[in-house]
Residue, then its C-alpha position, 0 to 999 in steps of 0.5 A: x500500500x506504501x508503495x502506492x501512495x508513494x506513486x500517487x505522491x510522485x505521479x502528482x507532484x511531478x505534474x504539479x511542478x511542471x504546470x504549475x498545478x500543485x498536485x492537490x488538484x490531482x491527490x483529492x479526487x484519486x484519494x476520494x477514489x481509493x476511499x481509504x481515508x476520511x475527508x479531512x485526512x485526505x486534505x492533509x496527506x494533499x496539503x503536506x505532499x504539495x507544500x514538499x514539491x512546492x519548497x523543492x520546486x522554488x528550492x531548484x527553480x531559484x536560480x533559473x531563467x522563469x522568475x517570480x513576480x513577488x509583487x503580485x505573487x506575494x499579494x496574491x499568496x497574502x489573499x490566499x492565506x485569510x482566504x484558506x482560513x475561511x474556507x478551511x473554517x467552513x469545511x470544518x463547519x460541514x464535513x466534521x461538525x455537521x458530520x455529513x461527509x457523503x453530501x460534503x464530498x459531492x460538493x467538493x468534487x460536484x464544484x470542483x468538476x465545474x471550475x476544472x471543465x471552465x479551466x479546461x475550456x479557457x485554455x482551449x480559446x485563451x489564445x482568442x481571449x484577452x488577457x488583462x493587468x491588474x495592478x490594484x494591489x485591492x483588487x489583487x488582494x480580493x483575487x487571492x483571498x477568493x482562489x484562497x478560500x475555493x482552494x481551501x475549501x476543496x481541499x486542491x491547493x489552488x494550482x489550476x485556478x491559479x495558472x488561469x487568474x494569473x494568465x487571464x488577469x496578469x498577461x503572464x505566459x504558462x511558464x511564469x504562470x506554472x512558476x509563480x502559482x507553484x510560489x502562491x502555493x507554498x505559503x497557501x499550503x503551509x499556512x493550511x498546515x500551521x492552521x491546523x497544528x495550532x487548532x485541532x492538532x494532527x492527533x485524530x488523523x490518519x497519516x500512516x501514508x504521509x512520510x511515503x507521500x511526502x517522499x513521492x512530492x519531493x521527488x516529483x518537486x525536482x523532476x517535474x521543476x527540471x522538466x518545466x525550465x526545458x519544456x515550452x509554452x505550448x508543451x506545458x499548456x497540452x500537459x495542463x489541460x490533458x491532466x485536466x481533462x483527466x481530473x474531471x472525469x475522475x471528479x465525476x466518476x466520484x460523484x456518480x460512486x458516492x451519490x448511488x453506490 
């Protein structure tokens, strides 16, 4: 069983790192298949596994020719975090207090299915689609704290929905897009993990596979970070939206295995 959390960890990580996905986006709904863990389990075994690819990503990427624009990024990732806040709070409110987790876990993959098919569909016509450039640090702000609290609450670590905001809004190009939500990610997912050490604690989950996860994120953070700086644009934008492609199907595999079996 390791050994398959291991591959889960690297097989996501590895994606993640090179289109800027993150991997949470991929770990959530191939954990919610195998249902071997609860729901808040499987977000910190996501959480854990993004934030080791996403500190060995900037770790290899630092010296690279794709740099981050820490003036967005930063605001953004300050948004993200009150937002995960939030979201993470509401989570808490209906998977665990409400204790509905089957109606919980249809919303989560119901809506992030709908986000990742309007992904998938932006990147089909973003080269017909006009890209903007925010600047109001505000509005930045307000960006972050919504992707924050939609990532949060779905338990995805944001990656998807970062790369589109910051190509639509920001002009970026894939490869700064991948690199610089890789940098929001970070500070989103450790926050979500500081979050919990100082409320509940880690005692009442099951983290039997994490050190194997963790292992597979690491791994797939230096993989997928050398890929990235070697693959182009238009190579990255394919990876993206096939990976995406596939995470949908499995979001609504989930949704039909819950909701009637």
């Amino acid at each position: 069983m390791f050994i398959l959390y291991f591959i889960i960890g690297l097989f996501a990580s590895t994606l993640g790192a090179i289109a800027g996905l993150g991997g949470g986006v991929i770990i959530k709904p191939v954990l919610d298949f195998f249902g071997d863990f609860d729901l808040p389990t499987i977000g910190v075994l996501s959480a854990a596994t993004v934030l080791a690819m996403a500190t060995m990503s900037l770790i290899k990427l630092k010296n690279k020719e794709v740099q981050i624009d820490k003036a967005i990024s930063s605001i953004l990732a300050g948004g993200s975090i009150l937002g995960g806040v939030v979201g993470k709070s509401i989570f808490n409110v209906i998977a665990v207090s409400m204790n509905i987790p089957t109606i919980t876990a249809i919303i989560q993959s119901s809506v992030l299915a709908v986000l990742l098919t309007l992904v998938f569909i932006y990147f089909l016509k973003k080269d017909k689609v006009k890209s903007f450039a925010f600047k109001n640090k505000a509005g930045i702000f307000s960006i972050g704290l919504a992707l924050g609290f939609l990532s949060a609450f779905l338990g995805i670590g944001g990656g998807p929905l970062n790369v589109t905001v910051l190509i639509l809004l920001f002009a970026m190009n894939t490869k700064s897009a991948a690199v610089n939500s890789i940098f929001i990610i970070f500070f989103s997912q450790l926050s979500a993990l500081l979050l919990i050490a100082f409320t509940t604690g880690y005692a009442e989950y099951d983290l039997s596979m994490l050190p194997y996860m963790i292992a597979g994120g690491i791994l797939g953070g230096i993989i997928g970070s050398n890929f990235s700086v070697k693959l182009t644009d238009n190579q990255i934008d394919k990876i993206f939206s096939v990976t995406i492609l596939v995470i949908i199907f499995i979001n609504l595999y989930n949704i039909v295995e819950v909701a009637f079996f």
